[in-house]
C-alpha positions as CSV (number, residue, x, y, z in Angstrom):
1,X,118.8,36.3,-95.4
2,X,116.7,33.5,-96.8
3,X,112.7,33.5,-95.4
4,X,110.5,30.2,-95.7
5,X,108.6,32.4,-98.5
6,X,111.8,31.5,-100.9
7,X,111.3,27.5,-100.0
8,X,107.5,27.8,-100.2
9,X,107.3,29.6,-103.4
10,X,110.1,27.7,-105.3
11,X,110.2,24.3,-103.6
12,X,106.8,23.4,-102.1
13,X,104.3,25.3,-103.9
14,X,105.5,24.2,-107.6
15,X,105.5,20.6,-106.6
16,X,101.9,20.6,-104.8
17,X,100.6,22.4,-107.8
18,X,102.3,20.0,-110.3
19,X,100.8,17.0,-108.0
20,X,97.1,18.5,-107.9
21,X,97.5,18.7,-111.9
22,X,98.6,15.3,-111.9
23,X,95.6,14.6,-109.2
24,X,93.2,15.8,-111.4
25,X,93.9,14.5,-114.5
26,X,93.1,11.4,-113.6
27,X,96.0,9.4,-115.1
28,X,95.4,5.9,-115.3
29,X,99.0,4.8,-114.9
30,X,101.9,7.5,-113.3
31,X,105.7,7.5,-113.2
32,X,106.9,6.4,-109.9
33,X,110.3,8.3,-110.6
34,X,108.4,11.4,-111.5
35,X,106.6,10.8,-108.3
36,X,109.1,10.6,-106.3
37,X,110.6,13.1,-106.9
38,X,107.5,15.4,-106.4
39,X,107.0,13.7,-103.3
40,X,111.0,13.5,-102.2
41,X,110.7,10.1,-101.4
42,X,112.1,7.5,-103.0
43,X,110.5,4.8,-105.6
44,X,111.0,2.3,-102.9
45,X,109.1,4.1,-99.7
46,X,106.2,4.7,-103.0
47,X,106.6,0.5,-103.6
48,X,106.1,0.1,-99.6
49,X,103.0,1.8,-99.6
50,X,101.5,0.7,-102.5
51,X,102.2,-3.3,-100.8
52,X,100.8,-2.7,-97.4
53,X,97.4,-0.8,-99.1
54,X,97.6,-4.1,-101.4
55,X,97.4,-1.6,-103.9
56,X,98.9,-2.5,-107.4
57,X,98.3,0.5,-110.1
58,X,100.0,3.6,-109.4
59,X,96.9,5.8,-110.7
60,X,96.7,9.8,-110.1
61,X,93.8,8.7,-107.6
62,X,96.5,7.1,-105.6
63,X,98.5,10.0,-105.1
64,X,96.7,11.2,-101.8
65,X,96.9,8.0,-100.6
66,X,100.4,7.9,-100.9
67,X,100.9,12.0,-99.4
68,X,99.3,10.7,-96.4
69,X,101.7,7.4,-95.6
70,X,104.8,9.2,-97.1
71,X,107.6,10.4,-94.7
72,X,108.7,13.7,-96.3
73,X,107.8,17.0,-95.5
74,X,105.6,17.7,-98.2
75,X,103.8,14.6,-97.4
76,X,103.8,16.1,-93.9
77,X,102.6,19.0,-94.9
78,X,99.8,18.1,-97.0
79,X,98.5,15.3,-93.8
80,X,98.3,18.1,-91.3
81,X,97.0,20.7,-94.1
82,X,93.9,18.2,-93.9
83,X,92.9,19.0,-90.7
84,X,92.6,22.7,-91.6
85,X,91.0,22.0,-95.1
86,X,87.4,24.1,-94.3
87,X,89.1,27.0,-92.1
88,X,89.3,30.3,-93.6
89,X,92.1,31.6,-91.7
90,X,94.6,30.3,-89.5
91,X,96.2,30.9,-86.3
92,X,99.8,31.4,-85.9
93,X,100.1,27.9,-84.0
94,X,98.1,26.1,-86.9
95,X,101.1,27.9,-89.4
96,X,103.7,26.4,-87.2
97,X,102.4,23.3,-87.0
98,X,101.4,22.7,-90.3
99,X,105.0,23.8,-91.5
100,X,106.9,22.7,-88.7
101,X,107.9,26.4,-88.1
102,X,109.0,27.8,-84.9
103,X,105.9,29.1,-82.9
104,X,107.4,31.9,-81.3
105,X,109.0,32.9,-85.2
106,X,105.5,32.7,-86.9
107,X,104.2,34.8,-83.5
108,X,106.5,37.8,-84.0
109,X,105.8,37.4,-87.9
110,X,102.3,37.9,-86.8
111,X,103.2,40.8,-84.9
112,X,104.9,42.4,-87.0
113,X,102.1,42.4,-89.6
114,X,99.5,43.3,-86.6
115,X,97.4,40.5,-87.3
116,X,95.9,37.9,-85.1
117,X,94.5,35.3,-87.9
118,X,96.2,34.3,-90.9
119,X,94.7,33.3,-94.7
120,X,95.8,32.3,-97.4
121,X,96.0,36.2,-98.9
122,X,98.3,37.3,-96.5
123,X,100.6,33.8,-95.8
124,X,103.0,35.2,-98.4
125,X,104.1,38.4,-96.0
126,X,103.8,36.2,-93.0
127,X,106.3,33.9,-94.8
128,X,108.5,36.6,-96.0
129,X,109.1,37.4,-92.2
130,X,110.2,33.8,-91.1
């Protein structure tokens, strides 16, 4: 059986760590196809943002901009992530809604680890249970 640690750990985690390298870099110019394929969206929904922030550079500084107006679920992911960004630990409803898990799935995860808050230390056995 496949968990969500398997699509964390080799889908989402790689690509948010290869865009914060990007981020920080501070490129002044960035592939859109490289982008976009970070992101999973396409060049054209990266072109659609860029126009109606009357933006015209695709810069590594423009890369949040664009997480936060994209439609995919890393972009998802990273918008609701922002909410939580000073919070230690997490509650099982914060996991599902950042990750659009099931609630009840995350809460028997949570069970079965007998723990009522989650951080970042023990998110990989949480995921390992979903």
């Amino acid at each position: 059986m496949d968990s969500f640690f398997n699509t964390y750990y080799n889908e989402i985690s790689p690509a948010l760590q290869s865009l914060d390298v990007i981020i920080k870099s501070h490129y002044s110019s960035i592939d859109i196809n490289e982008l976009s394929s970070l992101l999973h969206i396409t060049p054209k929904e990266i072109n659609t943002i860029l126009n109606s922030k009357h933006i015209t550079n695709l810069t590594s500084e423009i890369i949040p901009t664009i997480m936060l107006n994209g439609s995919s679920y890393i972009c998802k992911i990273f918008k609701k992530s922002l909410s939580y960004y000073n919070s230690p630990t997490y509650t099982p409803k914060d996991i599902a809604y950042i990750y659009n898990i099931d609630k009840t799935k995350v809460e028997k995860a949570c069970s079965t680890l007998h723990i009522t808050e989650i951080s970042e230390a023990n998110l990989p056995q949480l995921f390992r249970l979903i």
